[in-house]
C-alpha positions in Angstrom: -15.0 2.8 14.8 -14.9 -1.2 15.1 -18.7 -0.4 16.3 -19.8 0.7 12.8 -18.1 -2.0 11.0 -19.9 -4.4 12.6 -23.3 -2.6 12.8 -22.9 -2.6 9.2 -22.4 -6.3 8.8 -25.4 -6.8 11.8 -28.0 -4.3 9.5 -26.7 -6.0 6.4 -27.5 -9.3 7.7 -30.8 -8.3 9.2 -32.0 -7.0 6.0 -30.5 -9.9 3.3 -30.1 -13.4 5.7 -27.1 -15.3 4.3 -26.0 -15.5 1.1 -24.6 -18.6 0.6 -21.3 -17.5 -1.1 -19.2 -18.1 -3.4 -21.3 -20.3 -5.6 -18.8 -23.2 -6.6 -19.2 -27.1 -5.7 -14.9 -27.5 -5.6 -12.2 -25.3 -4.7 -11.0 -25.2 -8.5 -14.5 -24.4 -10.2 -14.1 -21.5 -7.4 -10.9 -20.2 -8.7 -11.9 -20.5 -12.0 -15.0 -18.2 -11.4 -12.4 -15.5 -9.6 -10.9 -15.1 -13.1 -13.7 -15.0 -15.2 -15.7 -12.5 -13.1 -13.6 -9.9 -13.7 -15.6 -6.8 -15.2 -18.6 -9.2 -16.0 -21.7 -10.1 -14.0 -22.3 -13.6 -12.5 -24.6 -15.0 -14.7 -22.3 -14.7 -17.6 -19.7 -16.5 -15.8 -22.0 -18.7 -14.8 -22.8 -19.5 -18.6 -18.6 -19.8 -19.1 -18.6 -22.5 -16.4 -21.6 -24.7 -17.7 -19.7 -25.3 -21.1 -16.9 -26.0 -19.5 -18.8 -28.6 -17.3 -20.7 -29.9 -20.5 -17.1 -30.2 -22.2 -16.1 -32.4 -19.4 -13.4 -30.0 -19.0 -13.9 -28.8 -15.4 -10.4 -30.7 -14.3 -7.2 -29.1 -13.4 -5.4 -31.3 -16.1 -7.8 -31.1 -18.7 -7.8 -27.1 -18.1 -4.3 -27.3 -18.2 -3.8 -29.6 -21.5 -6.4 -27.3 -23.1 -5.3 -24.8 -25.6 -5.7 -21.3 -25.2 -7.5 -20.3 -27.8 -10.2 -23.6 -27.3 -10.6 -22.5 -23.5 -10.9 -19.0 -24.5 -14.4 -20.4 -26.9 -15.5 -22.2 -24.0 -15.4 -19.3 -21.6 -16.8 -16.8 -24.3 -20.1 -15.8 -22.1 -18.1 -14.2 -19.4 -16.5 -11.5 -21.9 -12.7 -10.6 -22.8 -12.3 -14.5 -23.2 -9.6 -14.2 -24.9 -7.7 -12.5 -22.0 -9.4 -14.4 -19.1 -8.1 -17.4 -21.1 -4.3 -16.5 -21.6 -4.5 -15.5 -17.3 -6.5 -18.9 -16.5 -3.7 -20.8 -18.4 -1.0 -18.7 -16.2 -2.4 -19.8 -13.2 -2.7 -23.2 -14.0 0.6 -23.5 -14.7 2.0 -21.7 -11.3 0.3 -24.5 -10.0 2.1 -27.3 -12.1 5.2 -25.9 -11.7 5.1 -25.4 -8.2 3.0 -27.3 -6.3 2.7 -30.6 -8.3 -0.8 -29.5 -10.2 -2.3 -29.8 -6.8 -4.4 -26.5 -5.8 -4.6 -28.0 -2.6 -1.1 -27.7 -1.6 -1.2 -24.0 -2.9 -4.4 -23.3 -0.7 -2.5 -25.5 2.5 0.1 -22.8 2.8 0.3 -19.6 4.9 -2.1 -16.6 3.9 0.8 -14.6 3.0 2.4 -17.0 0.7 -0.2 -18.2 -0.8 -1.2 -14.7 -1.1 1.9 -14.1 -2.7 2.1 -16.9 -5.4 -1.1 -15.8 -6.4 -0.2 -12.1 -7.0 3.0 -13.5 -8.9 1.1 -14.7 -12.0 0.3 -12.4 -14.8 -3.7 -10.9 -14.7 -3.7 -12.0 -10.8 -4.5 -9.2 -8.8 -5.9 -8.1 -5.5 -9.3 -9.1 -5.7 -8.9 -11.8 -7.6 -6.0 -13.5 -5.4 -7.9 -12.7 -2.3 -11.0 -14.2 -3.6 -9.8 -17.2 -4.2 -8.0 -17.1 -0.8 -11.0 -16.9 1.0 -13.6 -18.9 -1.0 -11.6 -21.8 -2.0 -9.0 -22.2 0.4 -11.2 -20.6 4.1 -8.4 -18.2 4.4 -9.5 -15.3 6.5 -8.9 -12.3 4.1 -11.1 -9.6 3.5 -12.2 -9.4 -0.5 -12.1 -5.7 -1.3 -14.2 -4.1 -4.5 -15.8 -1.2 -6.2 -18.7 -1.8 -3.7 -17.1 -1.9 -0.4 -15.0 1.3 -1.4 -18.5 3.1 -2.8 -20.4 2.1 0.6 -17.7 2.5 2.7 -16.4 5.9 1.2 -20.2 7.1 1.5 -20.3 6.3 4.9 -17.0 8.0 5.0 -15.1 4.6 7.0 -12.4 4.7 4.5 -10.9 7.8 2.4 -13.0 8.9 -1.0 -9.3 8.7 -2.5 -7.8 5.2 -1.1 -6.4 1.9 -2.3 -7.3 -1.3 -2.3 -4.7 -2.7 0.9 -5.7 0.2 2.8 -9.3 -0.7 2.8 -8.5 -4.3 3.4 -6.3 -3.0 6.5 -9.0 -1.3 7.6 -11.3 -4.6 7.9 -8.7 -6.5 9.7 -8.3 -3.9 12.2 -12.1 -3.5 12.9 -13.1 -6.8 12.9 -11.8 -10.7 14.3 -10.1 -12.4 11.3 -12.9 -14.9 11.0 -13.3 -16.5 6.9 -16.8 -17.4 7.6 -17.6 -13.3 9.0 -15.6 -12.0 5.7 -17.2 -14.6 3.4 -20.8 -13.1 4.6 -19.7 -9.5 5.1 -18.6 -9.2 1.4 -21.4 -10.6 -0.2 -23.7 -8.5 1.9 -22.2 -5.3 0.6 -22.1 -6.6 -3.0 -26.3 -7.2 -2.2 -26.5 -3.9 -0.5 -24.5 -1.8 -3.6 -26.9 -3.8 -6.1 -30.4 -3.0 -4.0 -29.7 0.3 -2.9 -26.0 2.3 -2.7 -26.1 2.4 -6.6 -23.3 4.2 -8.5 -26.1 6.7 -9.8 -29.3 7.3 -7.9 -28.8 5.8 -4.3 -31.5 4.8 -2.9 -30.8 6.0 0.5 -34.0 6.2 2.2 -34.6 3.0 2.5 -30.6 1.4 2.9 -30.6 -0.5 6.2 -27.4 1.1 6.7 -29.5 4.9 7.0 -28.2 6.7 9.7 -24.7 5.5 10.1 
């Protein structure tokens, strides 16, 4: 089984090249961007980061000092601001209270507790935590999403009915836990949902992964 995992990753790669994920020039600009993407596209999130860089507010503290309802405006692009605001401001403030403000210090800690401080704030879940595990701290921890079940499922690797852990277990069974393989192998399935294992319409004929 550990075979089709990474023929996946190997057609993937042949087809796409690198990546070059997550998009983000500092570890915090990267966690910001795991909040705001939820249920929105990139670009818009992209938009939602820009004002905050043109605000001069792309700083821990300043996100911090900022009030809700101003950092909710300035993240308005990337949809349900006013939600994305209220669990931004949660985070930021796990990481006050326990680890001085520094992000650092969260992202220096074991997977599993960092993991775990993550999933204790309010909004943080799965995806999001594990995203910012991997992306801004190098932690080796597959990122799990509607694409990789949808591929995956199809290909029937994982269970039509499953969860998110499950599939996660199922990538660090198959394959060495290795942040640079995990950071390329999930934003090749994200290109290969987009291109061609659409939600309606697959186009399956020409997938790289036809056949498996």
């Amino acid at each position: 089984m550990s075979d089709h995992f990474q023929e996946i990753y190997d057609r993937l790669f042949a087809r796409f090249g690198p990546q070059q994920w997550w998009p983000g020039e500092t570890p915090l600009e990267v966690m910001v961007g795991a909040v705001l993407t939820q249920n929105t596209n990139w670009q818009n999130v992209e938009k939602a980061i820009e004002n905050l860089k043109e605000a001069g507010l792309l700083s821990f503290q300043a996100l911090l000092e900022l009030p809700t309802a101003e950092l909710a405006w300035q993240i308005k692009p990337s949809g349900y601001y006013n939600i994305k605001a209220g669990r931004l401001h949660n985070l930021l403030q796990m990481i006050a209270e326990r680890y001085e403000g520094e992000l650092d210090l969260l992202l220096a800690q074991s997977t599993a507790d960092a993991r775990q401080a993550l999933l204790s704030v309010k909004g943080v879940g799965p995806e999001t935590a594990d995203s910012i595990l991997l992306y801004a701290g190098g932690h080796p921890t597959f990122v799990v999403d509607s694409y990789t079940h949808r591929i995956f499922s199809r290909h029937q690797l994982v269970d039509e009915v499953t969860d998110y852990h499950s599939i996660q277990d199922r990538f660090h069974d198959q394959l060495p836990l290795d942040s640079r393989l995990f950071n390329e192998y999930h934003a090749l399935i994200v290109a290969a949902a987009k291109t061609y294992c659409k939600k309606k319409n697959p186009d399956c004929d020409h997938c790289p992964l036809n056949g498996i």
